[in-house]
Every structure is written in C-alpha cells, then in structure tokens.
N, C-alpha and C positions, 0 to 999 in steps of 0.2 A: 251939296252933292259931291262924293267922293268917285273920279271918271279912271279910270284904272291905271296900273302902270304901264307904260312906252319903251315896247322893247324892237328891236333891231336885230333878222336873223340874219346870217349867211349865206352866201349862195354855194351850195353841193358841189364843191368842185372847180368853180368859178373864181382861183387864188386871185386875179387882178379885181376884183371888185374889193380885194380886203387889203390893200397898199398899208405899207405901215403908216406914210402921213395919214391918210385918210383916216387911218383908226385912231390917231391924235385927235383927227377934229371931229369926230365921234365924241372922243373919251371929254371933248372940250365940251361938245356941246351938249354932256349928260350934265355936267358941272353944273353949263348953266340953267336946263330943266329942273335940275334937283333945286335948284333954286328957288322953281315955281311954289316948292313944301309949303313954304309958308302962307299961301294964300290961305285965306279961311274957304271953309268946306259949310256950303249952303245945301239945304234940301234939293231934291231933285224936283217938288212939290211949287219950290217958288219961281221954277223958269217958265211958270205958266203967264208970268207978270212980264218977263221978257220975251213973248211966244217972238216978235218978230227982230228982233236984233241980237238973240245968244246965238254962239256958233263959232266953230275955230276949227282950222286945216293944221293936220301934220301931216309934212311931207318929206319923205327920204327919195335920193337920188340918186341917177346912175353919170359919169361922162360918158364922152365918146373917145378916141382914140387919141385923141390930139386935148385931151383933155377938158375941153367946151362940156356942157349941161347936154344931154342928149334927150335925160327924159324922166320924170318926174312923178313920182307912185304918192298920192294923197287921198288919206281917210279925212272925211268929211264928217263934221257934226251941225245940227242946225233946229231951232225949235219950230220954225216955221211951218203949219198947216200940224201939229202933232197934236196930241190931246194935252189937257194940263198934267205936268208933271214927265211929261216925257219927252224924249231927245231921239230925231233921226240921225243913223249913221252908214254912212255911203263911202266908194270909194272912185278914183278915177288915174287915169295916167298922160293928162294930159286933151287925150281926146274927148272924155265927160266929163270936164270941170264943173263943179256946182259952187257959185259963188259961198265963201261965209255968207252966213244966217240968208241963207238961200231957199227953195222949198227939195230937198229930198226927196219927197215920198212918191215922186210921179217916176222914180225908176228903181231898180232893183239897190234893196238899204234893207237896216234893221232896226227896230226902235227899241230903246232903253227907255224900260216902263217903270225902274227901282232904284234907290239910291246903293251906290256899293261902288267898288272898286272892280277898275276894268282893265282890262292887257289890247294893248294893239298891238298886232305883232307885223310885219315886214317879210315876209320867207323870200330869201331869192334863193330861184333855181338854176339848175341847167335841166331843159328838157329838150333835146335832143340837137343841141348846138345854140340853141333861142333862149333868151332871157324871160323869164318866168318868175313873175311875184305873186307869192300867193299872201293876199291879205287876210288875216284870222281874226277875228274879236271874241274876245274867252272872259270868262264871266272870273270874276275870284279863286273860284277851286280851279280853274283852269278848264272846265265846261266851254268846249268849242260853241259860238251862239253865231256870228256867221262867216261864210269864208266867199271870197270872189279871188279869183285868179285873173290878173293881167298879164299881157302877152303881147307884142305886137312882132312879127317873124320880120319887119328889118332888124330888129333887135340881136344881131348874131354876133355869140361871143369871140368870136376869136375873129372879127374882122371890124366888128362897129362897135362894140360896148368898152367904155374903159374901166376903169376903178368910179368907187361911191363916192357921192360930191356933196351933200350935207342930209343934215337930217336938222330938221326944225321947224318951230308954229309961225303961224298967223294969224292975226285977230285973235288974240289969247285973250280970253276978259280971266284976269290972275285973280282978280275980286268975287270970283262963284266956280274956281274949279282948280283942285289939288294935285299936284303932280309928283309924282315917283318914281325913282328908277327907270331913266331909259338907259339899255343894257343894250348892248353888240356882242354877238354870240356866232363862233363859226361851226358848222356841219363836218365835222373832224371824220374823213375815210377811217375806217375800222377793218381790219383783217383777222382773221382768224387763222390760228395751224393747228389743229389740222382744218381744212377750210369751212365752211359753216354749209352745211347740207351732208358732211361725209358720214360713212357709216360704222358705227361700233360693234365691235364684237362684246362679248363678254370678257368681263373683266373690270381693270381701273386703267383709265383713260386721261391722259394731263393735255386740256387745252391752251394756248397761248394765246391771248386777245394783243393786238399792238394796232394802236391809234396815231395818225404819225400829220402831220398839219403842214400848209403850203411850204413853212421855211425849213422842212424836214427835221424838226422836233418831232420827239414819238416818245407814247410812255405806253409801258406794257400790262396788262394782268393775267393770272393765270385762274382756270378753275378745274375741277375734277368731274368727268364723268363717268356716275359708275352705270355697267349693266350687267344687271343682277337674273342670271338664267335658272330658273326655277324649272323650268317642263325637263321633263325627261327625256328619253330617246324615246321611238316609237318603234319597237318591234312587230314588223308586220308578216314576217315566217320566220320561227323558229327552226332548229335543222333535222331534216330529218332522223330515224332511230337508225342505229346500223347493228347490224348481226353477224358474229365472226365467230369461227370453230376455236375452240381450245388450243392450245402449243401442246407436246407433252408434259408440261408441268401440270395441267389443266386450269392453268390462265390464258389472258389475252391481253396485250395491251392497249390502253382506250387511244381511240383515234382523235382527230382533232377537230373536232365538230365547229369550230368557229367561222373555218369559210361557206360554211353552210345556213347562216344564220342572214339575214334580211334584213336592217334595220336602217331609219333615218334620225336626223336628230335637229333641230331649228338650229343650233350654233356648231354643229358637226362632231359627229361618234371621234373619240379621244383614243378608246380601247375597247377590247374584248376580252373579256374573261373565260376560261373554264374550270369547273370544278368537279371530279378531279382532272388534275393538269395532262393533256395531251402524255400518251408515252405510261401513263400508269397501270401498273398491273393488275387485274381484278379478274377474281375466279369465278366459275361455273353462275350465269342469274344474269339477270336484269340489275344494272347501276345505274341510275338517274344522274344525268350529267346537266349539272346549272353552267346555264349561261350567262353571263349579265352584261350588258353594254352601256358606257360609261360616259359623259363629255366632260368638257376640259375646268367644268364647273361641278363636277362630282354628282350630277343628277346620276340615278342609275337604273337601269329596268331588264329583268331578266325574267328567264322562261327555261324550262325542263324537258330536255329532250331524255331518250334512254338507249343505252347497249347492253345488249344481251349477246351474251356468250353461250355458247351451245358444244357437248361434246359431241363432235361425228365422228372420231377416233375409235375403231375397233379393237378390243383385245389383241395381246400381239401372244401367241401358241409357240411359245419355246422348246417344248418339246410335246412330240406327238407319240403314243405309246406303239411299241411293235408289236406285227402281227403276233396271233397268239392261233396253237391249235389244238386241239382238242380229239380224244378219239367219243366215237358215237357209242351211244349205249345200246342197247339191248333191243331199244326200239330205235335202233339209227339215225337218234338224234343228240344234240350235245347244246347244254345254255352257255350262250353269250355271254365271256366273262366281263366284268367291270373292265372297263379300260380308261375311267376318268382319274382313277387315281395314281394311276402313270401319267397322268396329262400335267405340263408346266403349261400353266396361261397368266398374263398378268395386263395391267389397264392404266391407262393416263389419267384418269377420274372416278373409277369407283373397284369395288371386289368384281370377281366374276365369278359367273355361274358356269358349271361345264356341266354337259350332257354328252350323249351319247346316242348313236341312234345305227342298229335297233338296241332297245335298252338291254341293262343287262339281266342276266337270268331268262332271255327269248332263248324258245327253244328253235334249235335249225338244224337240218338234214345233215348228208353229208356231203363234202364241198366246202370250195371257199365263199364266203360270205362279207361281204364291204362293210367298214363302221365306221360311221360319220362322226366324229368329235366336233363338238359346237362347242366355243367359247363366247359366253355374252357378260357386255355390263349391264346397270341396270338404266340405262339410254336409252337402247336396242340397237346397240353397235356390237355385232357377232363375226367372229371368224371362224374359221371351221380348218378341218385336215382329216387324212383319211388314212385309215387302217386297216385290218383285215384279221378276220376270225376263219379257222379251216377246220372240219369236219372229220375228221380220216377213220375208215372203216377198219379197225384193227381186231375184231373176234371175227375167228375164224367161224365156218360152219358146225353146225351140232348135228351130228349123225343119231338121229333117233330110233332108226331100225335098218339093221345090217341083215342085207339080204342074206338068205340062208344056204348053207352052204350044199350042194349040189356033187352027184356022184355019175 
C-alpha cells in the first residue's frame, strides 16, 4: 500500500508557531521520514491479515509559552473492525486519543478503501485570536476526502500557544507503508495595489501583488488589468430643432445645440460633438445638425437635430415715387399713372415684386386720390409707402348756345 505524503501547514499569521529552530527540527525531522522511502510498498488487500495490530499515529505539535508541549494534533490510522483491504483514519488533539491499531470507526473517521498515495495535511490557523488546526486527508490529485478541524479556546495565541514542538510517528510498522515528503509550508500575507476588491475604469490597469513573510522578506509580481468598454453612450434626448430669422446677408449662424442634448454613458461621456460646428453660417432651409457623443474609449452614438432659418426681413423701399397729377378728361376723369417704376425697393433674400394700388391705368374723378406702393419678396414679407395721384379740372366750360341777343 502506497499511504500518501506528510505535509505540515502554517498557521495564517501565527509567526511564533514557525521559530527558525523549530523549522530546523521540522527540516530534521522530514530527513528522517523521507527515510521511511525505502520501506517496501504492500497491497492495501493484504492488511486484512493484519486487521488487528496495523496502525500508526502522526502527530505535530504546538508548545506553550514557556516552551513545555501544550498540545498535540494526531491523525490516526488503524485496521481494526474495517472491511478487508481497508484502513480507518481519525484524528484527535489530545482529548480523543485512539490508541494505535485501536478500533476508529465508532467516532467521526474516514476509510481508505484503495491502494494510492495520500497527503495528510496539518493547517494551523488563527481564528479569531484561538489556535485552529484544520486536519485535511486529500487523495493524489489533491481531491479533499475528509477534513475535521480541532480547536480548543484555551488555546489563545498570544497569551498560551508558543512555537511547533515536533512532528513525528508512532508505531510506524516501516515493513507495509511508504513514506514521502513531509513538507512545512507557511500561509505567506499577500497585498495587493491597487487593493484587491477596487474598481476599474476603462483602460490599462498595472497591479502590484507583494507577498511579504514573518521575518519581513517580500517578493513582488505585477499583472495587467485590462477593461475593454465596448457600449456606447446612451442618448436619451436629442436637442431640440431651433428657428432663427435671417441677418441681412440672408444667413444665420448655427447655435450650439450640444447643451441641449441628454445622454449617459456606463464609463462617463468624454465629449460632444457638433456637426456643423456651433458659430457656422448657413442660408435660407432646414440644416441637419449631428450630434454625436463620445467616451474616453471612442465608443460613439449620435442623433440629428435640425435649424431652420426663415426670412421675416421685409423689403426695404428706397425710394418712393412722388405725387403725380393729372388734368381730367372730357368725362372728368383721369387713369392712374404707373408709379412702380419710380419705385427703388430691394431684399435681404430674394427679388421683389412691387405693386401698386389702385393699379395703374384706374380711372378716377377729380381730386386727390392716395396710392399705395407694396414691395414684397417672395416669403411674404412686404413693406409698403404711400403716394398720391390728383385729378385737376382744367377745361373750361363749352358754351353751346349763346343766348340771343335782345333789343
């Protein structure tokens, strides 16, 4: 039977349990376990012929302050009351001793049913100021098979427990079981910087691991964290359209539509974009102005608001034509001459039309008569001014019969 290797943990923080002597006579007494190698290696099959005398304790230990044995953590093995071919394995600390080749199975144990190689392991803890051994038995691959934790709360470190005080068998029968590597291993504090729980942004990220031991030895590694922001922003209002009258050039300059725009982003909006750029000039219509919003990872998401430019600018009537008059004809009337083509009008965005009003060529009595000059673009932005047409009665009367003359 091949019974596994004999390993020896540390205690988490617990630097007097690992004394440099101490770990001499560790390092001494793996020497002489490894010595065990040579034993020959028997079936697990034939300890059915030894059911009542195979069995052997390993036990590691802790002192007390004054350096005395204080107390005594042993894995138990034993064939007795097992089936053929297999071995109970128990543990105690003094308080459930179970003699070698004793009966196990009447308290909490595990049986090894298979021939193979086994790990006993020793874990010392600190759990909450109390010495804590947690015993592991792990199959080959390191398959945890059973674990019992010992503890007894006088056991308090930093007033009762001193440094480890041996590790070693008893009742070894060296003639049916092979031994290997018994190892002391300490539970090395680890740090992390940035600390281990903190949060990244997007980006590349340099962690610092440093592992650092009771005699203030430390070795460090570094790694890279990257995080890679793939989502975009989320625009949830675009801004709204805006509407501005012409300059006299018949442009307008675009506004800045960007603080009008809504958006979030999971690693936080970088920038805002506009297209065209706040401040630009653009004529008479509807311009579709992009937006797009950006983070610090180049994800980007945009939307299309619009300005629309509008002329409300009226013609401006430079000059207005003067009154004009006219004598009356025969039927004492006279047409309304043209007066548009005395008219100066001109526009900030388009030709203009002039009219007149009443038009010309109306016939009108005699008298002064008002005429309205209309200048429009083709928007429906008109200015107007006013003039005057006059009538004047200039033929005389026609004597058609001269009274007769009289004696």
């Amino acid at each position: 039977m091949g019974l596994g290797q004999l390993r020896q943990h540390a205690l988490d923080g617990l630097e007097r349990l690992l004394e440099p002597h101490d770990a001499r006579a560790l390092r001494h007494e793996r020497h002489r376990v490894e010595d065990r190698q040579r034993a020959r290696r028997d079936r697990l099959g034939e300890l059915a012929g030894i059911a009542h005398t195979y069995g052997w304790d390993l036990s590691s230990a802790v002192n007390d302050q004054s350096g005395n044995n204080r107390r005594d953590f042993i894995w138990h093995t034993s064939a007795v009351n097992t089936g053929a071919g297999q071995i109970a394995v128990a543990v105690s600390n003094n308080s459930t001793d179970a003699p070698p080749a004793g009966d196990l199975t009447g308290g909490p144990h595990y049986t090894i049913t298979s021939s193979g190689w086994y790990t006993f392991e020793s874990d010392f803890e600190n759990v909450g100021g109390v010495l804590a051994v947690a015993m592991n038995l792990r199959d080959a691959a390191g398959n945890l098979l059973y674990t019992q934790t010992l503890s007894d709360p006088s056991d308090l470190i930093a007033s009762a427990v001193g440094g480890n005080r041996y590790l070693w068998f008893t009742f070894l029968a060296v003639d049916r079981l092979a031994v290997d590597d018994t190892l002391l291993t300490r539970n090395v504090p680890v740090t992390y910087s940035p600390p281990s729980g903190s949060t990244f942004h997007g980006g590349v990220h340099h962690v610092t691991v440093t592992a650092t031991d009771a005699c203030g030895n430390l070795d460090t590694c570094n790694f890279v964290v990257v995080v890679d922001d793939t989502i975009p922003p989320s625009i949830t209002s675009c801004a709204s359209d805006q509407t501005v009258s012409a300059n006299t050039s018949c442009q307008a300059p675009v506004p800045d539509f960007r603080g009008g725009l809504v958006v979030t982003d999971n690693c936080g909006v970088a920038s805002i974009m506009q297209s065209p750029a706040p401040g630009t000039l653009v004529g008479l219509g509807t311009t579709n102005v992009t937006l797009t919003a950006a983070d610090a990872n180049d994800n980007e998401t945009s939307c299309v608001t619009h300005f629309h430019v509008v002329d409300t600018t009226p013609p401006t009537i430079t000059t207005c034509p003067p009154p004009q008059t006219a004598s009356a004809s025969a039927s004492c009337q006279a047409a309304v001459p043209d007066f548009v083509a005395g008219t100066v009008a001109s526009d900030n965005c388009s030709a203009v039309t002039i009219t007149q009003s009443p038009a010309a060529g109306t016939l009108v009595g005699v008298g002064p008569h008002a005429v309205v000059i209309t200048a429009a673009d083709i928007y429906g932005n008109s200015s107007t001014c006013n003039t005057s047409f006059t009538v004047n009665d200039t033929t005389p009367p026609t004597i058609t019969s001269c009274a007769p003359a009289q004696s």
